[in-house]
Wavefront OBJ file of the C-alpha trace (Angstrom):
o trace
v -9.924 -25.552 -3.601
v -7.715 -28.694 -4.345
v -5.251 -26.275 -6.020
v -5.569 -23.706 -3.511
v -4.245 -26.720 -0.779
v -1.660 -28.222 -2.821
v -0.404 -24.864 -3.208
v -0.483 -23.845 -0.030
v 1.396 -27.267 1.397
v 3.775 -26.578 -1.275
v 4.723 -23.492 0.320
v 5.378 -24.813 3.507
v 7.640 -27.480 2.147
v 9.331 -25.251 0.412
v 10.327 -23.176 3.728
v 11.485 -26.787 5.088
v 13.267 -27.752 2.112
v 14.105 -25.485 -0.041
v 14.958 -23.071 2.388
v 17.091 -25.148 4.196
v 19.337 -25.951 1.134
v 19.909 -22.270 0.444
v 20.570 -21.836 3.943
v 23.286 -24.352 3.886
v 24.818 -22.708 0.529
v 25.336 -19.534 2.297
v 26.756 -21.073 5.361
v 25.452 -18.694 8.460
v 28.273 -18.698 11.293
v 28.527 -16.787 14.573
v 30.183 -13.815 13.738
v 29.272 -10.916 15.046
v 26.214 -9.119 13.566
v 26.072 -5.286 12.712
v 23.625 -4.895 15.541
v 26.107 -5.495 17.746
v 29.085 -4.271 16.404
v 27.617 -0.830 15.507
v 24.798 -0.663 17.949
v 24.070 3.132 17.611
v 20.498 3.097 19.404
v 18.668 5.286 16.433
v 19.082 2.492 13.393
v 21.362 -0.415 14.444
v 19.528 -2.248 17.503
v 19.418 -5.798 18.270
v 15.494 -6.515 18.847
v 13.756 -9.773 19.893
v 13.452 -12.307 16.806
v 10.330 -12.747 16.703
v 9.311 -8.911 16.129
v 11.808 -8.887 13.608
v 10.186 -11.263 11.944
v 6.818 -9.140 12.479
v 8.713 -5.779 11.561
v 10.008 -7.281 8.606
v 7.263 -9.135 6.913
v 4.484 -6.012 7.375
v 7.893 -4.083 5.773
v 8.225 -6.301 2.954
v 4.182 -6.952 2.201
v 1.706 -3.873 2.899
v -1.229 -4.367 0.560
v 1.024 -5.968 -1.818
v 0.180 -9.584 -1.282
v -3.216 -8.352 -1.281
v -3.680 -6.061 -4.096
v -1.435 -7.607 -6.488
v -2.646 -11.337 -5.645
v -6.600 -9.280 -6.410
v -5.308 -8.378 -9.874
v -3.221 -11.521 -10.853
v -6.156 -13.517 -9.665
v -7.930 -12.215 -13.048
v -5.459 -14.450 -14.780
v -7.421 -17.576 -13.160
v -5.473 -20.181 -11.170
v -1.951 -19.565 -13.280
v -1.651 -17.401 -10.792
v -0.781 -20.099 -8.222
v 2.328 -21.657 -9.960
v 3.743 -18.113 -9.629
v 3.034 -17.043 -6.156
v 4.300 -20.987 -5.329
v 7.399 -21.155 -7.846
v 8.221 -17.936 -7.201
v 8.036 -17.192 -4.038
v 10.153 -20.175 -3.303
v 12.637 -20.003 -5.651
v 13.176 -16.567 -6.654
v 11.108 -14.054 -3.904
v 12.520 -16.141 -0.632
v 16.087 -16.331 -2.416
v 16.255 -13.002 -3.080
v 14.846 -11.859 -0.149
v 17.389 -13.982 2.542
v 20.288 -13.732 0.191
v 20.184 -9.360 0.206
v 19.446 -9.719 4.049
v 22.792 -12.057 4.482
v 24.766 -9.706 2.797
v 23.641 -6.525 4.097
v 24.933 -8.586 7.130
v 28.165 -9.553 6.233
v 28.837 -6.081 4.779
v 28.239 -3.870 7.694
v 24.467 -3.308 7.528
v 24.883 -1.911 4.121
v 21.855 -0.595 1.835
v 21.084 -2.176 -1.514
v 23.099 0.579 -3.610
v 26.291 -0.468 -1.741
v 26.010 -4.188 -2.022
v 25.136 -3.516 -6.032
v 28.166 -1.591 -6.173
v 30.350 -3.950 -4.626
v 29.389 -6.392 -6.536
v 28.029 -5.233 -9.845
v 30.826 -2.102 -9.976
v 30.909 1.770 -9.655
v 28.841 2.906 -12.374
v 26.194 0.288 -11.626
v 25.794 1.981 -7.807
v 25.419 5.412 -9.329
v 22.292 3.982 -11.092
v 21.054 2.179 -8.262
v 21.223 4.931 -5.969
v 19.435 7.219 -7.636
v 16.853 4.052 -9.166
v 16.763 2.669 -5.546
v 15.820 6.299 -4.186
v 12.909 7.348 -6.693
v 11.407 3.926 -6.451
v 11.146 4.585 -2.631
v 9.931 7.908 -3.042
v 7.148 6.637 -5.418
v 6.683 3.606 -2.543
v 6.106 6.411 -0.086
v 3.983 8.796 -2.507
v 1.610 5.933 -3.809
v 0.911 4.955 0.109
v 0.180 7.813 0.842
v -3.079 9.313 -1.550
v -5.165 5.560 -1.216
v -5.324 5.385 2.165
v -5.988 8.823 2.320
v -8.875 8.111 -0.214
v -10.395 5.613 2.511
v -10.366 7.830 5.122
v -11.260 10.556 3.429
v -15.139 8.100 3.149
v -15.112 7.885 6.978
v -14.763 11.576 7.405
v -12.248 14.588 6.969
v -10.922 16.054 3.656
v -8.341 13.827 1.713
v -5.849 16.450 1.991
v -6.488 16.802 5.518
v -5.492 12.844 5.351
v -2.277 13.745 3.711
v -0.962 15.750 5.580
v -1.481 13.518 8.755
v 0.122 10.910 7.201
v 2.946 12.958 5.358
v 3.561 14.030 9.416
v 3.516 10.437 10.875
v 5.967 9.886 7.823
v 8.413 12.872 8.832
v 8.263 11.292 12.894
v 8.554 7.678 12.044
v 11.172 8.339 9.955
v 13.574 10.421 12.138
v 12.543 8.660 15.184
v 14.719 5.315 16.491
v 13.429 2.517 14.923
v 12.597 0.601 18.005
v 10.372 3.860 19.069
v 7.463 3.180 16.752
v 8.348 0.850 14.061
v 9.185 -1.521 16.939
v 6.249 -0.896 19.117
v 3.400 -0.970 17.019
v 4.373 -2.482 13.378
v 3.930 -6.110 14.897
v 0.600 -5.438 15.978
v -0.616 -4.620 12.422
v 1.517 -7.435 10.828
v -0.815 -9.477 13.281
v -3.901 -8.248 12.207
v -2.618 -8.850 8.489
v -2.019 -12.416 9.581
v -5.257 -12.488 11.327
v -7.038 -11.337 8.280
v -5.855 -13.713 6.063
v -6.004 -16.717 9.165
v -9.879 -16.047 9.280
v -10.392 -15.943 5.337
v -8.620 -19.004 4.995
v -11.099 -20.834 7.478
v -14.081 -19.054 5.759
v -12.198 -20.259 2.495
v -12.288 -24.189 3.486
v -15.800 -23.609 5.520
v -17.095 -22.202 2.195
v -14.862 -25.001 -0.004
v -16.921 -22.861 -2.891
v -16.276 -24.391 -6.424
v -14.131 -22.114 -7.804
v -11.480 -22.753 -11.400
v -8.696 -25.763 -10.381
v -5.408 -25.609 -12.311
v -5.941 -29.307 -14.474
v -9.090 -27.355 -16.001
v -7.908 -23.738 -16.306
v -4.478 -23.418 -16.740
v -4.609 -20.035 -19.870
v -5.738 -16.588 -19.870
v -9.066 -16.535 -18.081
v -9.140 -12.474 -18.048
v -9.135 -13.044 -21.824
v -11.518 -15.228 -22.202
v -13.857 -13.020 -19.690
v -13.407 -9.801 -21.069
v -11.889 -10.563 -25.059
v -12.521 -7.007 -26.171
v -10.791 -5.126 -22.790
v -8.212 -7.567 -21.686
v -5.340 -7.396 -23.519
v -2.820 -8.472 -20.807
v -0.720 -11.692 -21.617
v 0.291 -13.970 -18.796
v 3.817 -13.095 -20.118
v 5.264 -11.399 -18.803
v 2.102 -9.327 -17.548
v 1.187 -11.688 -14.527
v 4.856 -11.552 -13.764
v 5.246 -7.908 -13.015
v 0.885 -7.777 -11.606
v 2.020 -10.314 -8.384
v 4.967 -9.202 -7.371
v 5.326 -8.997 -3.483
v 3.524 -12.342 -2.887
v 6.335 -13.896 -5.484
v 9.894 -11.887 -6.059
v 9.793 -7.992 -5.202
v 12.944 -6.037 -5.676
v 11.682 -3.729 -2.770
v 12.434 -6.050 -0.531
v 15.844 -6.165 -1.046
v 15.618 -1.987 0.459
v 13.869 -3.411 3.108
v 16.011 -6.575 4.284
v 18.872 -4.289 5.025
v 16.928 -2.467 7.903
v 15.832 -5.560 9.750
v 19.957 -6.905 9.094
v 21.080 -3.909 11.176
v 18.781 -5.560 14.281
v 19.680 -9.110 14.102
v 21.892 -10.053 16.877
v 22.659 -13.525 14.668
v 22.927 -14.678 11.841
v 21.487 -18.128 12.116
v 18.201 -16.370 12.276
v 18.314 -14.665 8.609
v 16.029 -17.736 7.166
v 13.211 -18.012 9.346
v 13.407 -14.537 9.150
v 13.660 -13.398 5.700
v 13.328 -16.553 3.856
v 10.176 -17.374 6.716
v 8.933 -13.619 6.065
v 8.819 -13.637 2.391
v 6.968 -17.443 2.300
v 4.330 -16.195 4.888
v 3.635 -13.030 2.334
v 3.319 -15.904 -0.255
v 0.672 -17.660 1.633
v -1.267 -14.112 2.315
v -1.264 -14.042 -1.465
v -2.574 -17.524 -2.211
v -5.573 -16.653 -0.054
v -6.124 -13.601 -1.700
v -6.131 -14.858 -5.015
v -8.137 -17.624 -3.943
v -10.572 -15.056 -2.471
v -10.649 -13.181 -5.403
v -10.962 -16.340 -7.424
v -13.882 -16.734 -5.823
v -15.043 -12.986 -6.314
v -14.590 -13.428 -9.980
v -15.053 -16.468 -10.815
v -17.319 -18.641 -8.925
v -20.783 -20.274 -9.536
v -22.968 -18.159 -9.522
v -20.255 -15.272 -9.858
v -20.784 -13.808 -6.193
v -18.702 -10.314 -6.850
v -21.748 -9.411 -9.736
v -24.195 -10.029 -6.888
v -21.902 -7.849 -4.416
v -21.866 -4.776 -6.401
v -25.561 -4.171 -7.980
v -25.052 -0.701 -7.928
v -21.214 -0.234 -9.570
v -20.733 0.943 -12.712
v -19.138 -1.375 -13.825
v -18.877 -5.100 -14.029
v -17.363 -7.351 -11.264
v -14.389 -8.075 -13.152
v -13.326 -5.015 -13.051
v -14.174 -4.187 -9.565
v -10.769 -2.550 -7.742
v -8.503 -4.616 -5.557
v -9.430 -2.508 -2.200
v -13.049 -2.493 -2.739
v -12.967 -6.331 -3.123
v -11.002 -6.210 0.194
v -14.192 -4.262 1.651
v -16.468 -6.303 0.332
v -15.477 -9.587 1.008
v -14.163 -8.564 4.453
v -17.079 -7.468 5.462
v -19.420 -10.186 3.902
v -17.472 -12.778 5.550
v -16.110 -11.279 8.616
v -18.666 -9.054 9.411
v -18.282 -5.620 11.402
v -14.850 -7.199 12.972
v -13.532 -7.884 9.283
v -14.027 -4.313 8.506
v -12.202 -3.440 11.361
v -9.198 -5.658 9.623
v -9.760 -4.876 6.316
v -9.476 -1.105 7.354
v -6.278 -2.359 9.204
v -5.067 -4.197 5.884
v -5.908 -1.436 3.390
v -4.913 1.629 5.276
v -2.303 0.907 7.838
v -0.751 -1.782 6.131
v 0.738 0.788 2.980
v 1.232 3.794 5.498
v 3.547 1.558 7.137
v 5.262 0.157 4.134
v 5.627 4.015 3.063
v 7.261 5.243 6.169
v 9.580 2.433 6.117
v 10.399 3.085 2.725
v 11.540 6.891 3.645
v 13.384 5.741 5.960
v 15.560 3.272 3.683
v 15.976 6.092 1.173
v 17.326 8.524 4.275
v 19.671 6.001 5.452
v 20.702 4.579 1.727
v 21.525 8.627 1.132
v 23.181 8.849 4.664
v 25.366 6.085 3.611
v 26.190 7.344 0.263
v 27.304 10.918 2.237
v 28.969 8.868 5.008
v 26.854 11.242 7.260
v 26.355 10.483 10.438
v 22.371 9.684 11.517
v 22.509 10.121 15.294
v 22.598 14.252 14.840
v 18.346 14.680 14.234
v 19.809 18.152 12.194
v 21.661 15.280 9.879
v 18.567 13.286 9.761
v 16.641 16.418 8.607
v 19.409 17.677 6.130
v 18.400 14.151 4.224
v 14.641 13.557 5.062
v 13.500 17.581 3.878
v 14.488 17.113 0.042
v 12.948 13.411 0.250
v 9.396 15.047 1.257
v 9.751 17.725 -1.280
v 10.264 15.242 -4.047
v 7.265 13.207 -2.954
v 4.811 16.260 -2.358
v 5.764 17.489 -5.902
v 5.072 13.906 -6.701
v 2.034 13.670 -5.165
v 0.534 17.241 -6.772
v 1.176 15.608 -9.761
v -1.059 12.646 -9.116
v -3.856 14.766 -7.715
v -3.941 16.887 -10.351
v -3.836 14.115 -13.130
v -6.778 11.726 -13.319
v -4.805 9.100 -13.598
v -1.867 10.046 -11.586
v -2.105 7.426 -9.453
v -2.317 4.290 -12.017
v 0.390 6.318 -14.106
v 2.300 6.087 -10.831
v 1.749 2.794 -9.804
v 2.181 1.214 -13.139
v 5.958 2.530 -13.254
v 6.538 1.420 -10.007
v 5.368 -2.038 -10.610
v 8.141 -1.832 -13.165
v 10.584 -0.652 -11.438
v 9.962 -2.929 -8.329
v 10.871 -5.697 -10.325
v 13.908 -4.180 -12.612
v 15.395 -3.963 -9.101
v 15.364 -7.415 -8.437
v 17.032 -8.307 -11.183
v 19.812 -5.896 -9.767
v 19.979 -7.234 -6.625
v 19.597 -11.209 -7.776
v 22.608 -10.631 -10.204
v 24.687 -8.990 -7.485
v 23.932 -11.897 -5.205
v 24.629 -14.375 -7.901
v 28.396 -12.651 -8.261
v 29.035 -12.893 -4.283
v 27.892 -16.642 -5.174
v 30.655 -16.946 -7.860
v 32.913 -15.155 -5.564
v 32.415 -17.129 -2.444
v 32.539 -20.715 -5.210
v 29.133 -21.244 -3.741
v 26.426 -22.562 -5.541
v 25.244 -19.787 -7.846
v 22.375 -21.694 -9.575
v 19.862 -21.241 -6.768
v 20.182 -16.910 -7.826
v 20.952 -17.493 -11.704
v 17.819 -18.835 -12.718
v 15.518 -16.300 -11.032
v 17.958 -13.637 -12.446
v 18.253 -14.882 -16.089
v 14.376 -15.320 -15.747
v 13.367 -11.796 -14.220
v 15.652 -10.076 -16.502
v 13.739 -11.536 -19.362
v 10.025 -10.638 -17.944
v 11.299 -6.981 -17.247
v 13.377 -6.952 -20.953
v 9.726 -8.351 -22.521
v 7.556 -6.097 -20.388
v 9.378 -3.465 -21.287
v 9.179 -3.972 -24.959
v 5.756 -4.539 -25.246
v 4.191 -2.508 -22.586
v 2.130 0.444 -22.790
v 3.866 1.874 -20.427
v 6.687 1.982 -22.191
v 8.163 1.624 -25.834
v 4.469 -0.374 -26.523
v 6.151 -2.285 -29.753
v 4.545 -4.804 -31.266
v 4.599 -8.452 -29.585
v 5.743 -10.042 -32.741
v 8.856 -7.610 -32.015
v 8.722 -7.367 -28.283
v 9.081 -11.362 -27.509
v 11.922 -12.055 -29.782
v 13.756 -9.318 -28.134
v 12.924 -10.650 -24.800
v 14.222 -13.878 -25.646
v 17.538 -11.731 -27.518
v 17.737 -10.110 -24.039
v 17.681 -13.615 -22.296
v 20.773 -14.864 -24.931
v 22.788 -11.654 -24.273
v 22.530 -12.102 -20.692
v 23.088 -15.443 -20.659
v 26.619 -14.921 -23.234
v 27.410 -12.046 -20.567
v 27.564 -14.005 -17.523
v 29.184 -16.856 -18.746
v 32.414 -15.002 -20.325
v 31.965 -13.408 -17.224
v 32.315 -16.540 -15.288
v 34.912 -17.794 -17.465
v 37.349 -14.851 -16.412
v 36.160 -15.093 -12.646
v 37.729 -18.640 -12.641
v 40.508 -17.792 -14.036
v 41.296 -14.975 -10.986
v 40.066 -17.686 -8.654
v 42.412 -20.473 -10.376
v 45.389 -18.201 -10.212
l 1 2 3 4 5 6 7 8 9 10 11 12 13 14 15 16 17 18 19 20 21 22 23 24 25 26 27 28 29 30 31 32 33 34 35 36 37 38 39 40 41 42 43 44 45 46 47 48 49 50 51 52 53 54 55 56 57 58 59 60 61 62 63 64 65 66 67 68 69 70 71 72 73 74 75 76 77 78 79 80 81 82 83 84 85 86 87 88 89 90 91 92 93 94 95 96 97 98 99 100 101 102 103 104 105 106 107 108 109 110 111 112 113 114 115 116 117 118 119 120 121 122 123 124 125 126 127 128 129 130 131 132 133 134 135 136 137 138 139 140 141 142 143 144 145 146 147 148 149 150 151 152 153 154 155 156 157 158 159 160 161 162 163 164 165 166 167 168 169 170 171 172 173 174 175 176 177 178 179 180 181 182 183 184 185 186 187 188 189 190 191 192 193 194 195 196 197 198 199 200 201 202 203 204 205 206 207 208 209 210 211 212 213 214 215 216 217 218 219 220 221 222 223 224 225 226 227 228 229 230 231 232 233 234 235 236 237 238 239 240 241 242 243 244 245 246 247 248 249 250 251 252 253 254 255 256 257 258 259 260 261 262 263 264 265 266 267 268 269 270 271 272 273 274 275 276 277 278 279 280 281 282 283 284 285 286 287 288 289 290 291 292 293 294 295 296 297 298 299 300 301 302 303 304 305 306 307 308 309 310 311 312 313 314 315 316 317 318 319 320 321 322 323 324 325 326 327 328 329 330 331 332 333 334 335 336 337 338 339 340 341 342 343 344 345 346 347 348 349 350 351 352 353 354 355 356 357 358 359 360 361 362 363 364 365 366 367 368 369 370 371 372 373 374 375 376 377 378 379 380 381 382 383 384 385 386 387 388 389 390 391 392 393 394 395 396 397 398 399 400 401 402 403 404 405 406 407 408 409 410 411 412 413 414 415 416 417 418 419 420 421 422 423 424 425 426 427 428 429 430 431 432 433 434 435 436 437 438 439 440 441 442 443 444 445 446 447 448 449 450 451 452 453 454 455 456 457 458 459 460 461 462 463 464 465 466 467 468 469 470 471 472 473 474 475 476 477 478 479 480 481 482 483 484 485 486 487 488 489
C-alpha cells in the first residue's frame, strides 16, 4: 500500500506541477474559442466547465482505466511507474496538447491537425486509421456489455440492437441533448466507484507486492509455462487509457468545440486524463490484491471457475470485488462501470468518426439527412464487424488485441504532430519528444514481436525497435535542422 500512496500523491503533484509547466509552454490567451465563434447548436456549444470536465473524462476512460489497469496489474507493481510516468508525462501531454490545438484550429478533428502538421499523405492515412479504430471502439463496446445484460435477462442480440439504436440517436442528436444530460452522471458513478474502493483499499491496507521488493515480471514468475508477455513493450500497449491513449486525441476535439475558454483546457484535459490515471492506480491496486495477496483472495473468490485466479477476466474481477466489498450498491456501480461506461465511450466514438468524415467532405452537420448520409455506412461497417466477432470464437480478443495496437500507433501520430506545432511555435518541444520518440519505439517493438502481428523472434524484434528509435530520432533532427533554417531566414 506504501507504493499504491506514493503513487497516488505523485499524481496529484504532477497535475500541480507538471501540468502547470506545460500549461505555461503553450501559453493559453483569451481568444475566442470555437464554441463561440461557430456556435451551431448540434456540435459546437459552449457548456458549463465542470460537465465538460465530466463529459470528457467518461469520453476519454470507459472501462479502460479499469480493464486495462486489471490486466497490467498481472505485471505486479511495475505497473505503477507507468500509469504515474505516463500518465503525467506522456497521457496528460498528449491529451491537453490535441485539445489546445483542436482549439486554435477551428475545432478541428485529429486527421486535420495530423495533416497540418505531419503533411497530405500523412492525413489520408489518418483518416481512414482514425475512422476504423473508432469503428472497432464502437463495435468492441458494443458485444460485452451486451454479454452482461444478456445474464440479467433478454437475448444478446436483443442487447445489440438496443444499443446499436441508442448509438444511431446519440449520435445524430445535439450533443448537449444526451451526451450533456446524462454522461456526467455516469462519470460520477465511475468516480464514485473508484472513491469507495479506495477507502475499502486503505480500510483493508491488505499486504499486497510494494515496488522496492517486486519491481520484474510477476505474471512470469506466476504462470512460467503460459505467460509469455514481456513488460516491454507488452505492459506498454496492456494500460493504455490510465497512461497515454491515442483515442483520446479523437475525443479532445469534441469537448474543444464546447469550451468557451481556453484557460480551462488543463484542468480539463490535462485534469481529465490524471483523474483516469488515479481510477487506474486503484484498479491495479485492487487487482493487485485479487492476484496477489496473502492468502491470494481471487482463488478463494472463484471456487467454481475453470480456471485459476490469475487468469480470471478483467469484468468478472470488477463483479467480484464490487460486490464483495461494496455489497448490493457496488453491483449497482460495477454494472454502471462495466456496461454504461463502454456504451458511452462507443457512441461518442461514432460520433467523432461522423464529424471527422463531415469535416473531410466539408458537409454541413446541421441537415439530420447529412448526418445520416455519414452515420448509415459507419453502422454498416461495424455490424459487418460485429458478425464477424460473433461468428468467430475469438472475435472479440482478435478485435480488441488490434485495437489495443492501434490505440497507441495513434498517439504516436498525434504526439509527433504536436511536437512539430512545438517546433513551429519555438516552444519547448521536449515535453512531446520524449513521449513520441518513446511510444514510437513500444509500438515499432510490439509490432515486431507480437503475435498479433509479424511474431519475429525477440532476438530480432528488440534490435529493430531500438533501429526504429535511431531512425526516428536521425529523422527529426535533420528535420529540425531545416525547420530552423526557415525560421532563421
Amino acid at each position: 500500500m506504501i507504493s499504491f500512496t506514493v503513487s497516488l500523491v505523485a499524481l496529484l503533484l504532477g497535475y500541480l506541477f507538471y501540468g502547470r509547466m506545460v500549461e505555461r509552454i503553450v501559453g493559453p490567451d483569451n481568444r475566442e474559442t470555437p464554441a463561440v465563434a461557430k456556435a451551431d447548436g448540434i456540435d459546437y456549444i459552449v457548456l458549463p466547465n465542470w460537465k465538460i470536465f465530466m463529459i470528457q473524462f467518461l469520453n476519454i476512460a470507459g472501462t479502460g482505466p479499469i480493464f486495462g489497469a486489471i490486466m497490467g496489474a498481472k505485471f505486479g507493481p511495475v505497473a505503477y511507474l507507468w500509469i504515474v510516468f505516463g500518465c503525467i508525462f506522456a497521457g496528460a501531454v498528449h491529451d491537453y496538447l490535441s485539445g489546445m490545438l483542436s482549439m486554435r484550429n477551428g475545432g478541428a478533428s485529429l486527421p486535420e491537425l495530423v495533416g497540418k502538421y505531419l503533411g497530405k499523405t500523412t492525413k489520408g492515412i489518418m483518416l481512414v486509421f482514425t475512422v476504423l479504430l473508432l469503428i472497432m471502439v464502437g463495435t468492441v463496446f458494443v458485444y460485452s456489455p451486451a454479454e452482461i445484460l444478456h445474464s440479467i435477462g433478454g437475448e444478446t442480440m436483443m442487447w445489440v440492437i438496443i444499443i446499436f439504436a441508442y448509438y444511431i440517436i446519440a449520435t445524430m442528436l445535439p450533443i448537449d441533448k444526451i451526451i450533456g444530460r446524462f454522461y456526467p452522471i455516469f462519470a460520477f458513478s465511475l468516480l464514485f466507484m473508484a472513491a469507495a474502493l479506495m477507502v475499502v483499499l486503505f480500510v483493508k491496507t491488505p499486504a499486497i507486492p510494494e515496488l522496492w521488493t517486486h519491481l520484474y515480471n510477476m505474471g512470469a514468475e506466476a504462470q512460467p509455462e503460459k505467460w509469455t508477455d514481456a513488460i516491454f513493450p507488452a505492459l506498454f500497449i496492456t494500460i493504455a487509457c490510465g497512461a497515454i491513449s491515442g483515442f483520446h486525441a479523437t475525443q479532445s476535439p469534441l469537448m474543444a468545440r464546447c469550451v468557451k475558454s481556453e484557460k480551462m483546457g488543463r484542468p480539463i484535459f490535462y485534469g481529465a486524463m490524471i483523474t483516469e490515471g488515479v481510477v487506474a492506480l486503484i484498479w491495479a491496486t485492487v487487482a493487485s490484491y485479487f492476484f496477489y495477496a496473502e492468502p491470494a483472495p481471487g482463488y478463494q473468490l472463484i471456487e467454481a471457475a475453470k480456471e485459476t485466479g490469475f487468469y480470471t477476466s478483467a469484468p468478472t474481477v470488477v463483479n467480484i470485488i464490487c460486490n464483495d466489498w461494496l455489497g448490493v450498491f457496488g453491483g449497482i456501480l460495477a454494472m454502471l462501470g462495466v456496461v454504461a461506461a463502454p456504451i458511452t465511450s462507443g457512441d461518442t466514438a461514432f460520433r467523432s468518426a461522423r464529424l471527422i468524415v463531415a469535416e473531410w467532405l466539408k458537409m454541413n452537420q446541421r441537415p439530420i439527412p447529412k448526418r445520416l448520409i455519414i452515420c448509415i455506412p459507419l453502422f454498416a461497417v461495424s455490424i459487418a464487424m460485429l458478425i464477424w466477432q460473433i461468428q468467430n470464437p475469438d472475435g472479440f480478443n482478435t478485435i480488441w488485441q488490434y485495437f489495443g495496437f492501434s490505440n497507441q500507433a495513434l498517439s504516436v501520430f498525434t504526439l509527433w504532430a504536436v511536437t512539430v506545432y512545438l517546433v513551429r511555435e519555438q516552444k519547448c518541444y521536449w515535453i512531446t519528444l520524449i513521449p513520441a520518440l518513446f511510444m514510437t519505439t513500444v509500438c515499432s517493438t510490439f509490432f515486431f514481436i507480437s503475435k498479433q502481428t509479424l511474431h519475429l523472434p525477440e532476438s530480432v524484434g528488440y534490435p529493430l525497435g531500438l533501429v526504429s528509435l535511431i531512425v526516428a530520432c536521425i529523422w527529426f533532427f535533420l528535420w529540425l535542422r531545416r525547420e530552423k533554417l526557415k525560421i532563421e531566414n
